[in-house]
C-alpha positions in Angstrom: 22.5 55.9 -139.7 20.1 55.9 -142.5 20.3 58.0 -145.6 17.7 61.1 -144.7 17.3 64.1 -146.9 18.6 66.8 -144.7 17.4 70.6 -145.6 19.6 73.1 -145.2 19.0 76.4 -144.5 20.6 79.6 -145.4 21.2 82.2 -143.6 22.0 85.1 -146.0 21.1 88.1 -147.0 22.1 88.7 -150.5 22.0 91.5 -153.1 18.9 90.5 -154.3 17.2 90.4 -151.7 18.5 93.9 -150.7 15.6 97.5 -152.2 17.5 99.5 -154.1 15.4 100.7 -156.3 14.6 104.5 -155.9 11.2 103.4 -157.7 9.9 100.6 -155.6 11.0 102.7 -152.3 8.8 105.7 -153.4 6.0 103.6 -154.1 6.3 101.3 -150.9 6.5 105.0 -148.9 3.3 106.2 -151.0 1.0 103.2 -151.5 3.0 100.2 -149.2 0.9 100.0 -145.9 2.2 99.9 -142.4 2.4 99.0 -139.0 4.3 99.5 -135.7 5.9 97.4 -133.5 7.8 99.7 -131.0 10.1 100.6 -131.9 10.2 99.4 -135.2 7.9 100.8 -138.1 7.3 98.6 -141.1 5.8 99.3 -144.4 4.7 96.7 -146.4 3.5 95.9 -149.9 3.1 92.8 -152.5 5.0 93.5 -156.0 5.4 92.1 -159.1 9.5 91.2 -158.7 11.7 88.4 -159.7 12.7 87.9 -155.7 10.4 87.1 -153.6 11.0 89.3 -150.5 13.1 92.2 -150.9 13.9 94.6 -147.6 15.5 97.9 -146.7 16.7 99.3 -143.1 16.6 103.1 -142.4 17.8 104.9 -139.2 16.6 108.7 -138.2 19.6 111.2 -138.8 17.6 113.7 -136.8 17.8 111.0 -133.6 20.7 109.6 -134.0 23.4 112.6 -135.1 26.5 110.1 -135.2 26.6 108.1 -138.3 28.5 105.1 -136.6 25.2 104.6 -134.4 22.8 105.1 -137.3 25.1 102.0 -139.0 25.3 100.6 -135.6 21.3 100.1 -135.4 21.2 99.2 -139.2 23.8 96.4 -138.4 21.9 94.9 -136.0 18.5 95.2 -137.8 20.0 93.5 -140.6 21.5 90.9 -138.5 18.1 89.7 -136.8 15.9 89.9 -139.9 18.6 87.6 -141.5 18.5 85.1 -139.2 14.7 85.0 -138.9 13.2 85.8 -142.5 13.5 82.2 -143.6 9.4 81.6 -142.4 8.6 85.1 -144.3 10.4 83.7 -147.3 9.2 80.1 -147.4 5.7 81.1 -147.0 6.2 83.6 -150.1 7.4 81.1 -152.2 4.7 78.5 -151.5 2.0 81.0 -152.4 3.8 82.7 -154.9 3.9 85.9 -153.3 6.7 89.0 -153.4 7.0 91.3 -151.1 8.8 94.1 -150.7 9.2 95.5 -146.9 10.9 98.7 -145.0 12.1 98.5 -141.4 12.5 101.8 -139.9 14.2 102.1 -136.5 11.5 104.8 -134.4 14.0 104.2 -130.9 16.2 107.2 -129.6 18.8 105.0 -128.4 20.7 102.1 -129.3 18.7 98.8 -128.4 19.8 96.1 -127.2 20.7 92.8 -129.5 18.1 90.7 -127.7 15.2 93.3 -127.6 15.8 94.0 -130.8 16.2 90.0 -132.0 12.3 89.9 -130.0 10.6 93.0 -131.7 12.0 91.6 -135.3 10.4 88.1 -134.6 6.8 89.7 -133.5 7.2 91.8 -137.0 8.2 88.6 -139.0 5.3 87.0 -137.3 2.7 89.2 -138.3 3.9 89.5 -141.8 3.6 86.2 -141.9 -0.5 86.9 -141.2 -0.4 89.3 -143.5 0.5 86.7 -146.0 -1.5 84.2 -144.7 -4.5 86.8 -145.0 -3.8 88.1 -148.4 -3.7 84.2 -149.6 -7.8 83.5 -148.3 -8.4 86.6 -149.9 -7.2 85.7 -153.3 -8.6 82.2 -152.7 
């Protein structure tokens, strides 16, 4: 076997790449643009951080009343965008991008892992164009 470099990739989702900040949420919800992808909503917007993609995951109290299923869909929204935000991130770094982006769950009722695992790739995806775009723009 010969001696290859072999690139590992994490799967994480640390506190850094966790918004927290009260500021950078109010701005994202005031000047951040947005899309849908039923029946997720996701505001978007390039900022001047130290991580290069920072995220946040918010559930409707007025849909679901029971805070275990609000945590329930937040759980599994945080578990598909981990797995899949690798692309996002790689692609940020290259071009030397940050991002910070807000996933808000639209649904009334609690979807299904592999719906939910499809609708977070298509979002991924077309941030990824987004970043694409925004990089022949500044070119």
């Amino acid at each position: 076997m010969k001696n290859s470099t072999i690139i590992r990739t994490r799967f994480t989702f640390s506190k850094t790449e966790r918004l927290k900040s009260h500021k950078l949420i109010a701005r994202l919800f005031s000047e951040g643009k947005s899309f849908v992808v039923t029946p997720l909503r996701i505001l978007y917007q390039f900022s001047p951080l130290q991580s290069n993609l920072q995220s946040g995951f918010a559930v409707s109290a007025k849909k679901f009343k029971r805070a275990v299923d609000r945590n329930r869909v937040k759980r599994l929204m945080r578990e598909t965008y981990r797995l899949q935000k690798n692309d996002l991130r790689m692609m940020l770094k290259e071009r030397g991008k940050c991002m910070c982006v807000f996933f808000i769950y639209t649904g009334n009722e609690i979807p299904e892992y592999k719906q939910l695992v499809e609708k977070m790739q298509f979002a991924l995806a077309r941030l990824q164009k987004i970043v694409n775009e925004s990089a022949v723009e500044n070119s």
